[in-house]
N, C-alpha and C positions, 0 to 999 in steps of 0.2 A: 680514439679509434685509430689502428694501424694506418700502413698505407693499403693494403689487401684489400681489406675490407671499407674503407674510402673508396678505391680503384672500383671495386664490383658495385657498391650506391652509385656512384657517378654514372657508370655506364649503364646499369640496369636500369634505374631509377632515378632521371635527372630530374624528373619536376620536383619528385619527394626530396631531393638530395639540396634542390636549392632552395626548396620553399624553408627547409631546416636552417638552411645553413646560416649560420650568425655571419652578418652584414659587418659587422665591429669584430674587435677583438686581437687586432692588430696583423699581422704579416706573416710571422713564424710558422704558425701551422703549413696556411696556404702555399708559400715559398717551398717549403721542405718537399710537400706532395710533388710541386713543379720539377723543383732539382731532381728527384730520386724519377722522376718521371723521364726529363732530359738525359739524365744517367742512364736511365734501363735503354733507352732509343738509339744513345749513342753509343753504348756498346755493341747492341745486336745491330744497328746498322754496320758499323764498321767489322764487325766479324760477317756479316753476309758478302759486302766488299772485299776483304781478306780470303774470304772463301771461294768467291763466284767471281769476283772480279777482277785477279790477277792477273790472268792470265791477258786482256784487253789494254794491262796498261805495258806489260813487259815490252811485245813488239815495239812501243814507240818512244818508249821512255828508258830501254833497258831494264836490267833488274832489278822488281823493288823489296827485294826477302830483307835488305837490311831495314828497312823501314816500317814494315809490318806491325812490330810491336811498339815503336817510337809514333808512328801515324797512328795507329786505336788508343793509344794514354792521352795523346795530346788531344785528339777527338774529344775523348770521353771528358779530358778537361776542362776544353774550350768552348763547348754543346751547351753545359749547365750555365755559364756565365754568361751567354752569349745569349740564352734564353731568356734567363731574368730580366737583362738588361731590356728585352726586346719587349719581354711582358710588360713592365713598367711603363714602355713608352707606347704600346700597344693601347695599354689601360687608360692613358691621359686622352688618344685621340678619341677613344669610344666614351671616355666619361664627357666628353665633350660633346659628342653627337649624340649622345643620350639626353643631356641638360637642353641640349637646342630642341629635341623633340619632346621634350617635356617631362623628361624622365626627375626621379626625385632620388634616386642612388647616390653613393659614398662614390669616389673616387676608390677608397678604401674596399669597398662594398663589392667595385670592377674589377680592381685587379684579384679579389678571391675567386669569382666565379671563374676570371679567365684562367688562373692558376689550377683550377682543378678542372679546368675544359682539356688540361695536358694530357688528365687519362687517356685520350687516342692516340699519345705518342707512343706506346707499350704496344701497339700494334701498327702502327701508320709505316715500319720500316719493313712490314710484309709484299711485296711487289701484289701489281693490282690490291689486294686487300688495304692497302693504304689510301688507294682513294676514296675508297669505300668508306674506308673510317676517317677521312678528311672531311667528307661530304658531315661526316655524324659529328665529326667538330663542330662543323657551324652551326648545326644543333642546339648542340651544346653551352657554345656562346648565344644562339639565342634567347632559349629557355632560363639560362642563366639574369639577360637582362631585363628579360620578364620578371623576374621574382625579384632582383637588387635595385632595378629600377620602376619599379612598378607602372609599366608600358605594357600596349597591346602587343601581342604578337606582332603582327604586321609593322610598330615602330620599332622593334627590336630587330626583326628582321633588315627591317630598312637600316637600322645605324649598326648594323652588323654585315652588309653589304656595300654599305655605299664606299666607305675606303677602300675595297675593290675596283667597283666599278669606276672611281674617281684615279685610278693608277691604273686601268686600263682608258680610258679617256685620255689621260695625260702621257701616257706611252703613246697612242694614236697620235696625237700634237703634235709630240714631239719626233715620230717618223715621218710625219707629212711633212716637218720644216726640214729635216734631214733631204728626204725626196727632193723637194724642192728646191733646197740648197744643191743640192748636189746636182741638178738640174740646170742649176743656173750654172755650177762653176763647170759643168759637161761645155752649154753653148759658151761659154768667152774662151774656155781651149780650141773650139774648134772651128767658130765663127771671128 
């Protein structure tokens, strides 16, 4: 199956798309869909930037025409590799949090569904419509951990939330120590 017609099961039809999808089988496939997925997002995003966004960065930075095409190659090279990398280490924490709630999934089995959860990157660099289609990511990684890990909703939800909600808690920490530090070193300047 293309990437086209992958792209439109995934988005139309993710329960049918993952209840199909082979758990095994190794990386290739899943990877490729990812990269060409990365690819597509970071070209149109950096041509909507090159388009719409010049003009914001001229005033502060001077002119940037020579850069134009040296910035969207390097994008568009940087995007793919930078994704994989993130996918893989993506896959190990949620394989992790999946086995803690009692999931019975591949490691192998995670990084394919989140590999084809990238389908919303072909649309997420449309302004407003990319939250839109952020929100249907997580969807997507839900649904997906439902069928590779064979989990309720609700614990797929949960181990698809919680490394959110656990780096917003830990930015909280870590602004309150900030605050407070910086609190303390206000009074010994001025007391």
């Amino acid at each position: 199956m293309g990437y086209i017609e992958t792209w439109k099961e995934v988005m139309q039809s993710p329960s049918d798309f993952y209840r199909e999808m082979p758990k095994t089988g190794g990386y290739a496939d899943p990877l490729t869909f990812a990269a060409i997925s990365f690819i597509i997002y970071a070209l149109l995003a950096a041509l909507l930037t090159a388009l719409f966004g010049r003009g914001m960065y001229e005033g502060m930075y001077g002119s940037m025409r020579g850069l134009g095409f040296f910035a969207i190659l390097m994008t568009v090279i940087i995007t793919p590799i930078a994704g994989i990398i993130s996918l893989f280490i993506e896959a190990a924490i949620l394989y992790i949090i999946y086995k803690v709630l009692g999931g019975t999934g591949s490691y192998e089995g995670t990084v394919r569904f989140i590999s084809y959860a990238t389908a919303v990157l072909v649309l997420s660099w449309i302004p407003i419509i990319g939250w839109i289609v952020g929100i249907y990511g997580i969807y997507l990684y839900i649904v997906g951990g439902i069928y590779v890990h064979d989990v309720s909703m609700a614990r797929s939800a949960i181990a698809v939330l919680l490394p959110a909600l656990l780096a917003i808690l830990l930015m909280a920490i870590v602004m309150a120590w900030l605050f407070a530090f910086s609190g303390l070193f206000l009074y010994g300047l001025f007391f």
